[in-house]
N, C-alpha and C positions, 0 to 999 in steps of 0.2 A: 815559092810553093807554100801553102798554106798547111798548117800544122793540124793534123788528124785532131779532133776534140775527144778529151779524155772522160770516157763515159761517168768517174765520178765528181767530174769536175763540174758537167752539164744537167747531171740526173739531180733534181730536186730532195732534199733530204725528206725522209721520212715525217712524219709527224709521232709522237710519244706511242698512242695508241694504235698506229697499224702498224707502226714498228714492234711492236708488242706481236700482235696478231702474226704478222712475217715471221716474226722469230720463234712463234710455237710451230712450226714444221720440225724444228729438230726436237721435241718429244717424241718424234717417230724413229730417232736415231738409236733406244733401246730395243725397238720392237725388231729393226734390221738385226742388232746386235742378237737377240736371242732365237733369231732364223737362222744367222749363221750357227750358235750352238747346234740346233736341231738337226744343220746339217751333219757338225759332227758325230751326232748321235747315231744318225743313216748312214756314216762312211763307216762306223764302228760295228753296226749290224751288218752291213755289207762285209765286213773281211770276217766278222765270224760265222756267218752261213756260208760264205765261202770256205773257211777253214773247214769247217765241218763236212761239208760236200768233201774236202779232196780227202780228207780223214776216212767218212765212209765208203772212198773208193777203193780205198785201201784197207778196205774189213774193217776200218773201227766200228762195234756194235753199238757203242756210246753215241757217235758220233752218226748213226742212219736215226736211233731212237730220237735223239735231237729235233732230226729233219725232218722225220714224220711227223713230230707234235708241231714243229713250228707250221706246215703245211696244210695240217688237219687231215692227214693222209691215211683213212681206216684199212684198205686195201694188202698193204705191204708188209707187216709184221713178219716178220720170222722166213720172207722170202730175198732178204738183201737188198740191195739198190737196184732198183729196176728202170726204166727209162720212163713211166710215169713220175717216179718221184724224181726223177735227174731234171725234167722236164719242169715241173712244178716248181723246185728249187730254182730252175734258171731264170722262170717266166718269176720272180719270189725276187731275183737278184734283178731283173730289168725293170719292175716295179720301183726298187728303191734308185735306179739310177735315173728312172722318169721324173721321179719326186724331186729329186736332187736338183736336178736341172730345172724344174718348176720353181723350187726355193729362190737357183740362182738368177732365175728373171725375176724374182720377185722383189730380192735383197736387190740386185746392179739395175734392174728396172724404176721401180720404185723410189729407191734412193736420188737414180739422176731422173726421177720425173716430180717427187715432191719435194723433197730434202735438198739439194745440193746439185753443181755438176761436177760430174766427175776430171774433166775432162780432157777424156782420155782418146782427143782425135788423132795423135800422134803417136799414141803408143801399136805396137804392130801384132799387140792381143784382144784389141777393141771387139769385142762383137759384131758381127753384122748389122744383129737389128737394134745395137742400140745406137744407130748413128742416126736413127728415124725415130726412134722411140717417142711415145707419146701416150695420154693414158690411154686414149682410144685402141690403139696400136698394142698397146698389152693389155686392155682386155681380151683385144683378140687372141694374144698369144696362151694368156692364161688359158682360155675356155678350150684353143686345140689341145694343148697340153692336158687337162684332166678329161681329154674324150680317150687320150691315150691312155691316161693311167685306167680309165671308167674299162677303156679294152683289154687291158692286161688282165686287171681282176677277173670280168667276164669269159676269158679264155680259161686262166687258171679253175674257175668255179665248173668249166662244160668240160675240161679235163678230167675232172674231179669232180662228176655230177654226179655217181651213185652215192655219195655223202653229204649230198644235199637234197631238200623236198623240193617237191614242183613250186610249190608257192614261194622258195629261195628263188628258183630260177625264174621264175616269172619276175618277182620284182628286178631281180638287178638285171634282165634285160631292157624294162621299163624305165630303170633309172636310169640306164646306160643311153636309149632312146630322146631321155629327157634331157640329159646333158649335150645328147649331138643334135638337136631341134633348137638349145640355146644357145652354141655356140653360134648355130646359121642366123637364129636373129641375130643374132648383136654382129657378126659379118657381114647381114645384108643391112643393118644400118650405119654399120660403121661406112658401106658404100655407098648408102642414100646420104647421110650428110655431107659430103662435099660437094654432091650437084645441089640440095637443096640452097646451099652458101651461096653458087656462082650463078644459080637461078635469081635469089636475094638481091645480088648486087647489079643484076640486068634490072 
């Protein structure tokens, strides 16, 4: 039986200079390293609006004044926690866990699509889609992801529309529009480029 060829025994060495060039992919390995900080920054805002929430459900006054400023909530003063601003804070706390999640396709994305493979096809925490991952494949993923965050804003902002002008809500439905019209380009090319390939190859 003939012995399996050892891919670095057979793959040609590099030459000086695109070895060079190969190996600047890991200058990107600070950029992952300081998304992961970012993330802890989001995990860190996330457990204090939450503290803060269960604080002013239990009458801390400290602790609702907080939550209105962080919300931009003119309405509520001096009536307690009401289900606007419970509502606002929650749609506040699923914003940062949208984000979070965007980060982490970003960093584990990213990472095994320019930098490095992880790989991590035996481990039984693998992601789904990174077993396909590709950059085409997260562009995609990217662009649904910020139509979701685009939608949470937009909810929070028509929740909270008497403290904002028309011409607020006009744009950020516009932007919110423009994000979900380029998400569908790049969906409906990400579909057109594989027939254009096996069109090519007939």
């Amino acid at each position: 039986m003939a012995a399996t060829p050892n891919f670095q025994e057979t793959s040609p060495a590099l030459r000086p200079l695109p070895k060079l060039i190969f190996a600047s992919r890991w200058l990107q390995l600070p950029l992952y390293l300081g998304l992961i900080v970012a993330q802890g920054v989001y995990v860190w805002r996330f457990l204090l609006e939450l503290l803060h929430l269960v604080e002013a459900a239990f009458g801390s006054d400290a602790a609702l004044a907080s939550l209105i400023k962080s919300i931009g909530y003119t309405g509520g003063e001096g009536t307690g926690l009401n289900e606007t601003i419970i509502m606002l804070v929650v749609l506040g706390l699923i914003d940062v866990v949208m984000i979070s999640n965007l980060l982490i396709m970003v960093i584990v994305g990213g990472y095994e699509t320019f930098v490095s493979r992880m790989r991590l096809e035996s481990h039984p925490d693998q992601p789904e889609w990174l077993s396909h991952v590709n950059a085409s494949v997260l562009k995609v993923k990217l662009a649904t992801a910020i139509i979701g965050i685009s939608s949470i804003h937009l909810l929070k902002t028509f929740i909270n529309a008497e403290n904002y002008s028309e011409k607020v809500l006009l744009w950020q439905t516009l932007i919110h529009l423009t994000f979900l019209a380029s998400a569908l380009a790049i969906a409906g090319a990400d579909r057109l480029m594989p027939h254009t390939k096996r069109q090519l190859d007939h």
